[in-house]
ZAMARGU-4260 file (C-alpha; in steps of 0.2 Angstrom, whole numbers, plus 5000, padded with zeros to 4 digits):
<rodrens>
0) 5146/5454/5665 | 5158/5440/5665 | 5167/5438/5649 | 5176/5423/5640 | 5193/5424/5650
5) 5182/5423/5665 | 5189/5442/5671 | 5173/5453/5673 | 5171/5472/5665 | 5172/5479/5684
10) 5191/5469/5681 | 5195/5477/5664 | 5187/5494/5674 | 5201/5491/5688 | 5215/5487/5675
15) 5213/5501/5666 | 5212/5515/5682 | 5229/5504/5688 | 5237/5508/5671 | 5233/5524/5673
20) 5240/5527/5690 | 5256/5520/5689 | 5260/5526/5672 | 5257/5545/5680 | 5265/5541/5697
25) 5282/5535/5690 | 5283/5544/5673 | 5270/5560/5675 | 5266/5572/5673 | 5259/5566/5657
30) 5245/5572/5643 | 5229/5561/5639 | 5238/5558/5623 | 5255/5552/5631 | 5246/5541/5642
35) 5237/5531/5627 | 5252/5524/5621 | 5263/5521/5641 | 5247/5512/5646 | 5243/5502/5630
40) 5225/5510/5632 | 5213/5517/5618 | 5210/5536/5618 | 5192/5535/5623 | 5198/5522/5639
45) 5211/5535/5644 | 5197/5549/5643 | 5187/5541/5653 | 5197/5534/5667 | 5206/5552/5667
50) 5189/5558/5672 | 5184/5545/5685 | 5201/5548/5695 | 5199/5567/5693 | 5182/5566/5699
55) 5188/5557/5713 | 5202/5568/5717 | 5216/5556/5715 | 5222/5563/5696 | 5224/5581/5696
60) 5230/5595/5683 | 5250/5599/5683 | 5251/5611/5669 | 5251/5611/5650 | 5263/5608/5634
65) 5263/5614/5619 | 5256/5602/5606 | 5263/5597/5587 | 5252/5612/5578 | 5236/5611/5590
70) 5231/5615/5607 | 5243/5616/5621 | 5241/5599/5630 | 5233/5597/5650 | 5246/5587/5658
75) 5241/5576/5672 | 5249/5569/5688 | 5244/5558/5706 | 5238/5570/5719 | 5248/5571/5731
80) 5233/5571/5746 | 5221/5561/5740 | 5229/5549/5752 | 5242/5545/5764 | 5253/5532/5772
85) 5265/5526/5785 | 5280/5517/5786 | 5288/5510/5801 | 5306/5500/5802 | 5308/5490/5818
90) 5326/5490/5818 | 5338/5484/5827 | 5344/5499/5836 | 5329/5510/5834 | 5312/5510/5829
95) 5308/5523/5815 | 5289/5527/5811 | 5286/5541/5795 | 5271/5547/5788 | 5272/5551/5769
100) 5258/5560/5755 | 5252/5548/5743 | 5271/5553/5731 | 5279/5547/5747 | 5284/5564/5750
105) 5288/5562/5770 | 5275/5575/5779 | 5282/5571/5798 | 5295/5558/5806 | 5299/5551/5824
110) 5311/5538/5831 | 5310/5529/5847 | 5330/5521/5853 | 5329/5503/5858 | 5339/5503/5874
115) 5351/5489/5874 | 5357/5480/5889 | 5371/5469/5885 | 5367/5455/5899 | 5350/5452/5890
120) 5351/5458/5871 | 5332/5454/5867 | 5323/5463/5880 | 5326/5479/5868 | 5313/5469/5861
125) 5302/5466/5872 | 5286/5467/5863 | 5275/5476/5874 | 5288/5491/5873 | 5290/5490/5854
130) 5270/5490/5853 | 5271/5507/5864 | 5283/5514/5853 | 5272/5510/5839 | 5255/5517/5846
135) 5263/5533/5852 | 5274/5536/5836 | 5259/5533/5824 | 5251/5543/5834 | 5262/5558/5836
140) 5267/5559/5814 | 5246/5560/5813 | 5246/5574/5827 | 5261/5582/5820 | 5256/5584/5801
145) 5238/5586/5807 | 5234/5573/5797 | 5216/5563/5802 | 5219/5546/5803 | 5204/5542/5788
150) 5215/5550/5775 | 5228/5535/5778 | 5229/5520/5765 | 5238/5510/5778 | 5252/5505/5790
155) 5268/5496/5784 | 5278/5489/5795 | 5297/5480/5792 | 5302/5468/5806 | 5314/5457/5806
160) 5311/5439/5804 | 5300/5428/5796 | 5279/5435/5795 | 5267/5422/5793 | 5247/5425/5794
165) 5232/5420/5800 | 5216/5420/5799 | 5215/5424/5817 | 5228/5436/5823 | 5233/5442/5803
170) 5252/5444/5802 | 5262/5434/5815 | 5281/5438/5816 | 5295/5422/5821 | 5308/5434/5821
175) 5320/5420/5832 | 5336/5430/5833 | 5327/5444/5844 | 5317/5432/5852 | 5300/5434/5846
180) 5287/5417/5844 | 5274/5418/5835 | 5271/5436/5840 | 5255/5441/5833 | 5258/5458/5828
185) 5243/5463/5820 | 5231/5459/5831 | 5243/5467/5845 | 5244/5485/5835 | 5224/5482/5831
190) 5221/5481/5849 | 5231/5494/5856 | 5234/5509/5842 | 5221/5521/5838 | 5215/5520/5821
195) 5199/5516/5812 | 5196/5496/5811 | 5196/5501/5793 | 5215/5506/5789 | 5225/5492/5784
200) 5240/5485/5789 | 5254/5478/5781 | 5268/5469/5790 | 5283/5461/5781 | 5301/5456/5782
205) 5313/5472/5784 | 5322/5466/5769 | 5309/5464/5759 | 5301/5482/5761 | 5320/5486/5757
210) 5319/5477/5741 | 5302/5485/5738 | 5310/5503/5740 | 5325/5501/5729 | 5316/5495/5716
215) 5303/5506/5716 | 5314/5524/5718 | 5332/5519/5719 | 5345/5508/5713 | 5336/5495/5707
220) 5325/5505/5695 | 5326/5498/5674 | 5334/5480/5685 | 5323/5467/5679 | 5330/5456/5694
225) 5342/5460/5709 | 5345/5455/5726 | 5343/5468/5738 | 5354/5465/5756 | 5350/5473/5773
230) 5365/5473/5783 | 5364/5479/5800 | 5364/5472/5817 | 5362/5453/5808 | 5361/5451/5787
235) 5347/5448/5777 | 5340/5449/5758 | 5325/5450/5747 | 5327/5441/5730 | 5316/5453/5716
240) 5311/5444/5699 | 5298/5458/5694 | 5301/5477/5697 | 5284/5480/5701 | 5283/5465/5712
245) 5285/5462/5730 | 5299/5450/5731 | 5304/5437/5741 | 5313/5439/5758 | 5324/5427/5762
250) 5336/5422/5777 | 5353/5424/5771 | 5362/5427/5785 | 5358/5409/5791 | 5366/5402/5777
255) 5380/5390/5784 | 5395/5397/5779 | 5409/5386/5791 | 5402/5368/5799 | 5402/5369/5818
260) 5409/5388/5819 | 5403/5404/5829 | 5388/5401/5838 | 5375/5414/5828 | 5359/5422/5837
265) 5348/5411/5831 | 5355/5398/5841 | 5365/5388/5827 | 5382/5388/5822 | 5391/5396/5808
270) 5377/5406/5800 | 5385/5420/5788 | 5377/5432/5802 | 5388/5424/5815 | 5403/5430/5803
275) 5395/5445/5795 | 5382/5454/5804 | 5388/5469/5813 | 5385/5462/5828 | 5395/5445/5828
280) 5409/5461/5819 | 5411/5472/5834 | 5411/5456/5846 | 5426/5449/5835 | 5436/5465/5837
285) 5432/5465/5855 | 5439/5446/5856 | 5454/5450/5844 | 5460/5466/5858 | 5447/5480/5852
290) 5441/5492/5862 | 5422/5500/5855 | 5418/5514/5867 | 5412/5512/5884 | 5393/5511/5884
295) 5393/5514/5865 | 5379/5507/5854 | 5383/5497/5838 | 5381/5510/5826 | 5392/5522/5836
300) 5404/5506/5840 | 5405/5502/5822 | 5408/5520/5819 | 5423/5519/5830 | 5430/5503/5822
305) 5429/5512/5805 | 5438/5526/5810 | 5452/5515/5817 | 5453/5503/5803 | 5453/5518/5789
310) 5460/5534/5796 | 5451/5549/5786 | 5455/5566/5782 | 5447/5581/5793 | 5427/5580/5789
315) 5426/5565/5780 | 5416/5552/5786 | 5424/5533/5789 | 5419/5521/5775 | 5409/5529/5766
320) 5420/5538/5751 | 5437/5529/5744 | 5445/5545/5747 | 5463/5544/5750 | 5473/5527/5759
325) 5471/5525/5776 | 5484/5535/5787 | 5492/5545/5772 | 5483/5561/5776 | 5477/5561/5791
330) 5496/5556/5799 | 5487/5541/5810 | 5492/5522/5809 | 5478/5508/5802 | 5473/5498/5816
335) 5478/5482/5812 | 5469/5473/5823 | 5452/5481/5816 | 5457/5480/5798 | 5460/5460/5801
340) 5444/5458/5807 | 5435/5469/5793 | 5446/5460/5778 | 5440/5442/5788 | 5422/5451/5786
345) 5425/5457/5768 | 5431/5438/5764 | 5413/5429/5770 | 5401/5442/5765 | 5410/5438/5747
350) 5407/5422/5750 | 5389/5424/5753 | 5386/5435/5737 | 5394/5422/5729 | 5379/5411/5734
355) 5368/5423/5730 | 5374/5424/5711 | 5375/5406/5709 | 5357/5403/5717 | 5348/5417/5707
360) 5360/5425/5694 | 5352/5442/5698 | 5358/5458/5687 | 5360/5468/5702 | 5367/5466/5721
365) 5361/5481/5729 | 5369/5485/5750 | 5357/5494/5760 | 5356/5493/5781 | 5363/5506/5792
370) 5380/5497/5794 | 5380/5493/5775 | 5379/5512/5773 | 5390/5515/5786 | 5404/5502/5778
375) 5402/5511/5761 | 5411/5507/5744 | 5427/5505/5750 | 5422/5491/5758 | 5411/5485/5746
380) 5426/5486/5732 | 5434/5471/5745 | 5418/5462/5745 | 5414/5463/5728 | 5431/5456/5723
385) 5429/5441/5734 | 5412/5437/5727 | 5418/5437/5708 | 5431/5425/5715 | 5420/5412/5724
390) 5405/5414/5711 | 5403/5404/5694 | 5412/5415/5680 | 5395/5415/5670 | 5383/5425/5682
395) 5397/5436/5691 | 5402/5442/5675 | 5385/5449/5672 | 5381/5456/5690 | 5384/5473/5695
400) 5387/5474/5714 | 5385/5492/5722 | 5374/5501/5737 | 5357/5507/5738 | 5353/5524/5737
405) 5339/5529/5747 | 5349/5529/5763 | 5344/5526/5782 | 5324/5529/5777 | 5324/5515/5765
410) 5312/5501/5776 | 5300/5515/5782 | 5298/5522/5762 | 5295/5502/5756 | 5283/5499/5771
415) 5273/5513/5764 | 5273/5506/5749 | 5265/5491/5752 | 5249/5498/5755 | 5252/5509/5742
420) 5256/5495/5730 | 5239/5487/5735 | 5227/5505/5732 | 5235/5504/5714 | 5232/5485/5713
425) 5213/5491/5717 | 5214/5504/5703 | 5214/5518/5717 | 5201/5512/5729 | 5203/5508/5746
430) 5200/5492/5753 | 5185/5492/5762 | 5177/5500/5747 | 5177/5483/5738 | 5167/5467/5745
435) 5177/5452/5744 | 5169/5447/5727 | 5174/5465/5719 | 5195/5463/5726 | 5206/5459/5713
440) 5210/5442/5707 | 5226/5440/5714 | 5219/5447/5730 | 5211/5428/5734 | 5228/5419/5728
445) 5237/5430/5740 | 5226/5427/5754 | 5224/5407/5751 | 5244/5408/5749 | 5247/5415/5767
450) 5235/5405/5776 | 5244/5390/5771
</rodrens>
C-alpha cells in the first residue's frame, strides 16, 4: 500500500522498528512507556514493534522500574548477540582488525605491523600483503571469539585515501600518498577472504569512520557539527553536519599551505601534510640535526622527539598531560632543536584549523590519529591558539577545539559502525533479507550517488 507522500506502510513499518532501535541503543534500557515519547511513536506502534524485535531476538528484557502507583515497568534494551561486526583500520603503521557484539562491545582483536623500509615507503603497502593481513585477521577474531561468520552484519573497513565505487568491483580506493590506483578493494577482499557472499562490506575513508565514531560514543556526542581530524603518518578530516550521519571526508592535508614549499607524498608541493603530518615532522627534525633512534618506526620516533622536546617526570608519558614545564622536574634540558620544529608544526596545523573554521564554522574540532594522541593537550593548547589567531573572530569564538576520546580503537569502532548504521537504517534487518524494491529510500540515492 502506497500512501500519498509516496512512502509505503512496509516504509512507515521500517521507520518505526528504526526509532526503536536507536532510541534503546543509545539511551536504553528504557520501558514501553518511555519509548513512546523518545521516539515520537504512539503506545500501540511502540507495543508492537517491541514484539516484532523481541520475537526476533534483537530487543530483549534488562530488568524492571518501579512505576508512578502501578506495576513495576519491563525495561528494554538491544541484545547484544543478535548480531555482530568488524572493524578494520589500514593504518599507516599497522593494520588493526576487531570484532565487536552488536553494543560494539569488542569480543576479540589482532594487529598485523606494516614493515617499513625507508628506500621504498609504499611497499608496506603493497596491496597483496595488506589483503593477507586482512583475510588472516578476519579470520583469526571469528576463530578466536568462536564466532560463525553468518552472525556478522558486516565488514568495515577505514583506508586511507579517496573510496570511489563501482558497479563492477564495489568500493575502489585512490589512496595516492601510499601508492594505490584504483585499487579495487572490494572485489579483492570478495575474492580472497572467506565469508558468505552474503556479508557486506563497507569500505570508507579512515577519517571518516573516525568522524563516525566520535560522534556516535565520544567527543562529539550532543555536537550538532564538528570536524573531526586524523593525524597520523599524513592529516586528514571528516566534516559532520548531522550526528547520526555519515559525514564527509575530506583531504585536508592537501590543502596548500605555502606556494612552491616541501614536496608532500602526494607528489605536490606545500600540502599542510608536507608541514604537518608526522611523517614530513620526524623528517624535519632529522634535517634540522635530530637524531630518531636507529631503526625506529614513526610512532616510537615520534615518541622519542616528545621526550626530547618536553622532558617528563618519572612515569609520565610525553605529550599527552600538561603536567609540569619541561625540564623543571625531571633535571633534563628542552631540546631545542626538537621544540623548533614542534612550535613550526603547532604554527601550520593552526593555520589549517583556521581553514577549517572559516570553510565550515563547525562547533567542535575534535584530534584523534595515533600521533594526535600521542602529541596530546599540551600541544594542542599551542595549536589551538594559532587557530583563533588566523581564523575569522566570529566562528573561532564559537568553536571548541579539544581531542577525541576513544583513543587508538577509534577507526576500527567507526568501521563497525557503518554496517551497523545501515541494519538500523533497515529497521534491524539484514541486507539480503530485503529485495532491492523493499531497501530503504535513501538506499537508491546512495547507490546512484556512488556510481557517479
Amino acid at each position: 500500500m502506497t500512501m500519498r507522500n509516496g512512502r509505503t506502510v512496509r516504509d512507515l513499518r521500517r521507520e518505526n522498528r528504526t526509532a526503536v532501535l536507536q532510541r534503546l541503543y543509545f539511551d536504553g534500557p528504557l520501558s514501553r512507556f518511555s519509548l513512546g515519547p523518545a521516539t515520537g511513536l504512539s503506545s500501540g506502534s511502540v507495543s508492537n514493534v517491541v514484539a516484532e524485535l523481541v520475537a526476533e531476538g534483537l530487543v530483549e528484557e534488562a530488568g524492571s522500574v518501579d512505576s508512578a502507583g502501578g506495576r513495576p515497568r519491563t525495561l528494554l534494551r538491544v541484545s547484544p548477540d543478535s548480531g555482530c561486526m568488524i572493524g578494520v583500520d589500514v593504518g599507516e603503521t599497522r593494520i588493526r582488525i576487531e570484532l565487536f557484539d552488536l553494543t560494539l562491545t569488542e569480543l576479540a582483536r589482532t594487529e598485523r605491523p606494516l614493515a617499513v623500509d625507508s628506500a621504498n615507503p609504499h611497499d608496506r603497502y603493497e596491496v597483496g600483503v595488506v589483503v593477507g593481513h586482512l583475510r588472516e585477521g578476519i579470520a583469526e577474531v571469528l576463530r578466536t571469539a568462536d564466532v560463525p561468520a553468518e552472525r556478522l552484519l558486516g565488514v568495515g573497513v577505514g583506508v586511507p585515501g579517496i573510496v570511489a565505487r563501482t558497479a563492477e568491483d564495489g568500493a575502489v580506493v585512490h589512496g595516492q600518498t601510499i601508492g594505490w590506483d584504483a585499487v579495487p578493494l572490494e572485489r579483492l577482499l570478495r575474492e580472497s577472504v572467506e565469508l558468505p557472499a552474503s556479508v557486506p562490506y563497507w569500505i570508507d575513508n579512515g577519517a571518516k569512520t573516525l568522524g563516525q565514531a566520535e560522534m556516535w560514543f565520544g567527543a562529539g556526542r550532543g555536537a550538532r557539527s564538528a570536524v573531526v581530524v586524523l593525524f597520523g603518518s599524513g592529516v586528514g578530516a571528516c566534516v559532520v553536519t548531522d550526528p547520526m550521519g555519515p559525514g564527509r571526508a575530506i583531504e585536508w592535508g592537501h590543502l596548500t599551505v605555502r606556494v612552491r614549499g616541501r614536496r608532500c607524498r602526494c607528489g605536490a608541493q606545500g600540502c599542510l601534510e608536507a608541514y604537518a603530518g608526522a611523517e614530513a615532522l620526524l623528517e624535519r627534525w632529522r634535517e634540522a640535526g635530530g637524531v630518531p633512534p636507529a631503526g625506529a618506526d614513526e610512532e616510537t620516533a615520534l615518541t622519542a622527539m616528545l621526550a626530547a622536546a618536553y622532558p617528563a617526570e618519572p612515569g609520565t608519558q610525553p605529550g599527552t598531560e600538561p603536567g609540569t614545564e619541561p625540564g623543571t622536574e625531571s633535571g633534563a634540558e628542552p631540546d631545542a632543536t626538537a621544540l623548533a620544529v614542534l612550535a613550526e608544526t603547532a604554527e601550520y596545523l593552526g593555520a589549517g584549523f583556521a581553514d577549517l573554521i572559516n570553510l565550515f564554522q563547525p562547533e567542535r574540532i575534535l584530534v584523534g590519529g595515533w600521533a594526535g594522541l600521542q602529541l596530546g593537550t599540551r600541544f594542542l593548547e599551542t595549536v589551538s591558539g594559532y587557530a583563533k589567531e588566523y581564523a575569522l573572530s566570529y566562528p573561532a569564538a564559537r568553536v571548541a577545539i579539544g581531542m577525541g576520546t576513544l583513543g587508538p580503537d577509534a577507526v576500527t569502532v567507526g568501521a563497525a559502525i557503518l554496517p551497523l548504521a545501515d541494519f538500523f537504517g533497515r529497521g534491524g534487518r539484514r541486507a539480503e533479507a530485503e529485495t532491492v524494491e523493499e531497501q530503504p529510500a535513501w538506499a537508491s540515492t546512495v547507490r546512484d550517488r556512488e556510481a557517479h
